[in-house]
N, C-alpha and C positions, 0 to 999 in steps of 0.2 A: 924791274918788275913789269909782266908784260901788261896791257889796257884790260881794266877790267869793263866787261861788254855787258850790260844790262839790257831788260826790255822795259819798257814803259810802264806796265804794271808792276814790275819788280819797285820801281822807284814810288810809285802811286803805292802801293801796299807799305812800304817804311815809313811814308808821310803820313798816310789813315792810322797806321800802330801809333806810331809818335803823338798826333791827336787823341787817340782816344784815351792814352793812359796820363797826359800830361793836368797837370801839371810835375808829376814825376818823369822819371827816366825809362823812354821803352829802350830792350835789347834783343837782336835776333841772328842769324846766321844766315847765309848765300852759299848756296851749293852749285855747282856746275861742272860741266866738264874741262877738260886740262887744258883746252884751247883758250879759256879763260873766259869765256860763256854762261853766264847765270842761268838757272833754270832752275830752280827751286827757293823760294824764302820760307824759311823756318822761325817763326815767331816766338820769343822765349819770355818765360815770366820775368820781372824783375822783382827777386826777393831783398833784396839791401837793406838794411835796417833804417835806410836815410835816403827813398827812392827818389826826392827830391834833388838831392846832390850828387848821384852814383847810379850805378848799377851793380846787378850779380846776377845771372842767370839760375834760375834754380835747373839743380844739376839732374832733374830726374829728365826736366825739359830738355837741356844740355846735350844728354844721353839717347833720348828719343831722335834726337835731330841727327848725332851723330851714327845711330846705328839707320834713321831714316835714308842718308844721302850715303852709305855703305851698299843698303839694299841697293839703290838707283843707279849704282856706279858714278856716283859723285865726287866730288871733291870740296873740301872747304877751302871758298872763293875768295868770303868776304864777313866781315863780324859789322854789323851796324849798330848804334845805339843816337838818341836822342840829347840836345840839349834845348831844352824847351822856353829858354829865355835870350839863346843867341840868335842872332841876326847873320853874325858870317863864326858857321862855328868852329873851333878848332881843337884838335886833341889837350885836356887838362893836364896834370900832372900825373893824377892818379887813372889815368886815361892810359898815359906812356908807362906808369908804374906796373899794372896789370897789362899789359902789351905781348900774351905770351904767346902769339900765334905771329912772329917776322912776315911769314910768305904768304897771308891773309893782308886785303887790302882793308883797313876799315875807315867804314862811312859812317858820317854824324848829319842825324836832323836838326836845323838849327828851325825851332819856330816864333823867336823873335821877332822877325819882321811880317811884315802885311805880305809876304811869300813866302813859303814853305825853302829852306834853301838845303841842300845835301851834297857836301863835301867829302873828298877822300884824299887818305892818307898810306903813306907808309910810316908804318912806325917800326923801331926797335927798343925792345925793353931793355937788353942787355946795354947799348951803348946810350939810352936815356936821350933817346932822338927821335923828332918828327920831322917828314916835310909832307906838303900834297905833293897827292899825282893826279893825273886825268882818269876817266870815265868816261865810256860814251854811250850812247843810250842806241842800241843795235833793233834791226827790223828783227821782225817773226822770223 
């Protein structure tokens, strides 16, 4: 999986979501181009009937994002969501259960500690497997 390249605000904008909605779970999308380039974050509701423990993107937002990063000749990069009580966070069960995007990297805010920390993964739903990869946080 090639390095997924963020900018500075990209990572500053999933920490400010994760803050504002927490003590629940935020969830959003990372669009970019195929060189694997962020360039758009897509902020998505989380409807969950238990947004403490989870997440579910409401699908209208889902939809908006998807047809958003169509118009821009985008790509989906990357799927972020929060865990607002870890410190070093890592994909849950029902994290890798719902896993249905392989070739998306997804990133977790973890805002248990006195730092903001954001990790990423490769996951696979089908074979019920995580590990991390690296990230790196690219110039303008």
């Amino acid at each position: 999986m090639p390095t997924l390249r963020l900018l500075g605000e990209h990572l500053d904008a999933m920490i400010a979501h994760a803050r504002e909605v927490a003590p629940a779970e935020c969830c959003g999308l990372i669009g970019g181009l195929a060189d694997n380039k962020a360039r758009s974050i897509y902020r998505l509701r989380n409807v969950t009937a238990n947004p403490e423990l989870g997440y579910e993107a409401a699908p209208e937002d889902l939809f908006a994002a998807q047809r958003q990063m169509r118009e821009r000749g985008e790509e989906l990069l990357a799927i972020y969501h929060s865990h607002p009580r870890a410190v070093d966070p890592s994909p849950s069960e029902t994290d890798v259960r719902l896993a249905y995007y392989p070739s998306a990297t997804y990133l977790i805010v973890g805002l248990g500690g006195t730092e903001a920390a954001v990790k990423a993964f490769s996951i696979s739903e089908r074979e019920h497997h995580w590990e991390p990869v690296e990230y790196e946080i690219a110039g303008e």
